[in-house]
C-alpha positions in Angstrom: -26.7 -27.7 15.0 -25.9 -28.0 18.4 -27.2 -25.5 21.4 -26.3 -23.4 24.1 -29.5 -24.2 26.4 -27.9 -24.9 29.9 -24.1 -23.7 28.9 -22.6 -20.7 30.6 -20.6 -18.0 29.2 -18.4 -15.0 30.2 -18.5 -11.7 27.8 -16.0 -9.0 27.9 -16.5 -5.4 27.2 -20.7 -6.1 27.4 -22.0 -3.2 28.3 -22.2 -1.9 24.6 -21.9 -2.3 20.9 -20.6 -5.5 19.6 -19.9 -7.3 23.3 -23.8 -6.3 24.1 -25.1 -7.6 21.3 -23.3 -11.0 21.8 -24.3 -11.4 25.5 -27.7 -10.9 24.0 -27.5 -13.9 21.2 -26.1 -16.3 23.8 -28.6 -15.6 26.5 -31.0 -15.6 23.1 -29.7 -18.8 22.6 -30.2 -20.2 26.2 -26.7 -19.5 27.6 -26.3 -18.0 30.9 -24.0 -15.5 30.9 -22.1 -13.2 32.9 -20.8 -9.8 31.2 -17.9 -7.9 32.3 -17.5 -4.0 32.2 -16.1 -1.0 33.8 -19.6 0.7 33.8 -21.8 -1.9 35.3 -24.6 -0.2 35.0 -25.0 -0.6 31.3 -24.8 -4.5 31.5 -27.8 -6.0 30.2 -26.2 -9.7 31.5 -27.9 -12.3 33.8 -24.8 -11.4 35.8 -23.4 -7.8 35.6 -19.9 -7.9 37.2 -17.8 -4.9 37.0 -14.0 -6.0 35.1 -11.3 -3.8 33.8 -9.2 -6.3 31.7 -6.0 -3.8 31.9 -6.3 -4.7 35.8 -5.1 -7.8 36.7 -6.4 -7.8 40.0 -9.8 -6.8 38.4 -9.7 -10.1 36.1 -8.9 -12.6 38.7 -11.8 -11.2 41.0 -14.6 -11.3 37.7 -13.4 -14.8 37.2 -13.6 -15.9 40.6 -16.9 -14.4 40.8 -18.2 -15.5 37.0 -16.9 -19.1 37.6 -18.7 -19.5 41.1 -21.8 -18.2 40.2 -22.2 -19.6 37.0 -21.4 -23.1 38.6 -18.9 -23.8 35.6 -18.0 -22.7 32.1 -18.5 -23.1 28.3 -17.9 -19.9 26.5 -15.7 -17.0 26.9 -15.8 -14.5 24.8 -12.8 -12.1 24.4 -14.3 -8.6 23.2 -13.1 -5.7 24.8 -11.2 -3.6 22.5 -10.6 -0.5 21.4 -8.3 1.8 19.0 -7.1 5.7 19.7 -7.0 8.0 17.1 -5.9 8.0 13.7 -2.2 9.7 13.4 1.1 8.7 12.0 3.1 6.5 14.4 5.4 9.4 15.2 2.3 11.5 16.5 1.7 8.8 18.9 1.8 8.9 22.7 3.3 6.1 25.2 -0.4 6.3 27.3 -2.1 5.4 24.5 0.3 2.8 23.2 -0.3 1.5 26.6 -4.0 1.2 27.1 -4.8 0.0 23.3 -2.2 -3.1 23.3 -3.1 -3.7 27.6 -7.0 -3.8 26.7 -6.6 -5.9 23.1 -3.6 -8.0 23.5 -2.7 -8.3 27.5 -6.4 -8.3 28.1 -7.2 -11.0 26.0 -4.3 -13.2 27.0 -4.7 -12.5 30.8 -8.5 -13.4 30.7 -7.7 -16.6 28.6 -5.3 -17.7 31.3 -7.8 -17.1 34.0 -10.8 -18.4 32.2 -9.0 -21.7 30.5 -8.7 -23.9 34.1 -12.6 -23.4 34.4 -14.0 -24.2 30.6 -15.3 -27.3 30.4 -14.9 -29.8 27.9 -16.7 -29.2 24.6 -16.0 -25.6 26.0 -15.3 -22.5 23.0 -13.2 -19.6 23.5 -13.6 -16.9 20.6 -11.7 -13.9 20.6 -12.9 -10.5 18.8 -10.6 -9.8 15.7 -10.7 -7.2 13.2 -9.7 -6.9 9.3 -7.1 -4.8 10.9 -5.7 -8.0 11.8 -5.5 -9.2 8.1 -4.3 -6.2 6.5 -2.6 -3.1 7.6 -3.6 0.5 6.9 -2.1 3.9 7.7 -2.2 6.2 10.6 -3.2 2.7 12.3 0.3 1.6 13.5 -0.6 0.6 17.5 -4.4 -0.6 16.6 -3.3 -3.0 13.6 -0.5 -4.4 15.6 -2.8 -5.1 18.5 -4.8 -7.0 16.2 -2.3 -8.7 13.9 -1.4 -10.5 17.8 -5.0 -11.5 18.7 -4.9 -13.1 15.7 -1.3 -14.6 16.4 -2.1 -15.5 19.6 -5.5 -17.0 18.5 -3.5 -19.2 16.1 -0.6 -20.3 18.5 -3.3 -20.8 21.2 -4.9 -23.1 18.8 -2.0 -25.2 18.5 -1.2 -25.1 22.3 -4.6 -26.6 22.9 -4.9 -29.8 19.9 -6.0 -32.7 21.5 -8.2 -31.1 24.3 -11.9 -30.4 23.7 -11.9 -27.1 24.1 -12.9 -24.6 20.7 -11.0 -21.8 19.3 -12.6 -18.9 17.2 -10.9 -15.8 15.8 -14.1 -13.4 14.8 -12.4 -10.5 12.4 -15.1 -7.7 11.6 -14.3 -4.8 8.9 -17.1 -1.9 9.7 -19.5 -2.2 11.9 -21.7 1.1 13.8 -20.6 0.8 17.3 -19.1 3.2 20.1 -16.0 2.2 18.7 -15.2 5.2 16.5 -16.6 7.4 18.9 -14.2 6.2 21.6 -11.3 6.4 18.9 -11.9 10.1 18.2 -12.2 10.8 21.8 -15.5 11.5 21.8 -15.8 13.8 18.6 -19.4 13.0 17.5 -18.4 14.7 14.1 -15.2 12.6 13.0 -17.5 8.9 14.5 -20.1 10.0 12.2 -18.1 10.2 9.3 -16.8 7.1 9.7 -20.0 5.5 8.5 -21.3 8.4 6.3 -22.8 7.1 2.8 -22.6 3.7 3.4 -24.2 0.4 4.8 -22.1 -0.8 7.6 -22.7 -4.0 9.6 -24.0 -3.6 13.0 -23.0 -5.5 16.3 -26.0 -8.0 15.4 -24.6 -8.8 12.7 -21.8 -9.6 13.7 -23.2 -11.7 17.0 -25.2 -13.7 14.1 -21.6 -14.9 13.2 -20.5 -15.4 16.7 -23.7 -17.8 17.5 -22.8 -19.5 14.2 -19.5 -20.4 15.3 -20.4 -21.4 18.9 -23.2 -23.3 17.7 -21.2 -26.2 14.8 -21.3 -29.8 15.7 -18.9 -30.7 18.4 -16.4 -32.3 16.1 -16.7 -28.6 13.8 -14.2 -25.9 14.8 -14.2 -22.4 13.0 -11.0 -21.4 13.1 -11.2 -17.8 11.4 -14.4 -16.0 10.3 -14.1 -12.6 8.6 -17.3 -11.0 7.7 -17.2 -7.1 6.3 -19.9 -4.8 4.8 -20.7 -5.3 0.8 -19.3 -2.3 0.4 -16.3 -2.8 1.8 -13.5 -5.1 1.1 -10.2 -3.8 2.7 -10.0 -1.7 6.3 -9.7 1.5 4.1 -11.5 0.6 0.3 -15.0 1.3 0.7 -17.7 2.8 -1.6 -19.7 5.4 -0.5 -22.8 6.6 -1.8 -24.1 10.2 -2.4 
């Protein structure tokens, strides 16, 4: 198994849930890493820099930064996401069409453009999926299709780089207790907690154990797609729920 002592690595959306537990595996790992958020002061990171990957001003001056600091990189991890609401297409809004497919999808990209000059060979880029990405489900439209092109891009990205040393990893979670829900239902601490009422969900370490798995195969070993959900779960909506 190889390691990550004395390799560098750049995590989106860091300062909480899934990206925080990441940063935390890599630099458990021996990575250095530098995180990017919009609220710095939650960054846990050897290097807290603030990023807005909807900005793409923002992203060029994190990687600037990241990249000089760091002194090089291995790793980037694409996680910032999120999802608003859950309403019929029709109900939806052009703002929040906007800022879900800018943060998943243009985000993503623009950051992988930036960071793919920098990574060194042997270097991985993974990029935070969903089951969403896999499967579609209602009152769901903007999120799914956000994630049905990380996936597409992860694929065609793949192709794009055969031949070069470089890694590329599509991670697609199904349920997992995060600040995700909460930020989908605008802040309604009643609607989050149903989300993961009467069941075992995964939690971001969970899902970081996967990420370290993937960043960690023999050099000649690329995962392309790992999907990992709770036992109870096996489609973005089917899941048993206990008393």
């Amino acid at each position: 198994m190889a390691g990550l002592e004395g390799k560098t690595a750049i995590v989106t959306g860091a300062s909480s849930g899934i990206g925080a537990a990441i940063a935390r595996a890599l630099a458990g790992a021996g990575a250095r890493v530098a995180g990017g958020a919009r609220r710095t002061d939650r960054l846990e990171t050897d290097l807290k820099l603030e990023l807005d990957v909807t900005d793409p001003a923002s992203c060029e001056r994190f990687v600037s930064q990241a990249v000089e600091e760091l002194q090089g990189l291995h790793i980037l991890v694409n996680n910032a996401g999120l999802g608003l609401g859950r309403d019929p297409f029709d109900a939806s809004t052009e703002e929040d069409e906007e800022t879900v497919l800018e943060t998943n999808v243009h985000g993503l990209m623009r950051m992988t453009r930036l960071c793919l000059p920098h990574i060194r060979d042997g270097g991985h880029i993974l990029n935070m999926g969903s089951i969403a990405g896999r499967q579609a489900y209602e009152n769901a439209a903007v999120y799914v299709t956000s994630k049905f092109a990380v996936r597409g891009f992860s694929y065609a990205l793949r192709e794009d780089l055969l031949g070069r040393p470089i890694h590329v990893t599509t991670v697609d979670p199904g349920l997992v207790e995060s600040n995700f829900s909460r930020v989908r239902f605008r802040g309604d601490e009643e609607k989050a907690k149903a989300v993961y009422a009467n069941v075992e969900p995964l939690t971001p370490d969970d899902v970081a154990e996967c990420v370290l798995f993937a960043l960690t195969r023999p050099p000649h070993v690329n995962v392309d797609e790992l999907v990992v959900k709770a036992l109870a779960q096996s489609s973005p909506v089917r899941i048993v729920r206990g008393a």
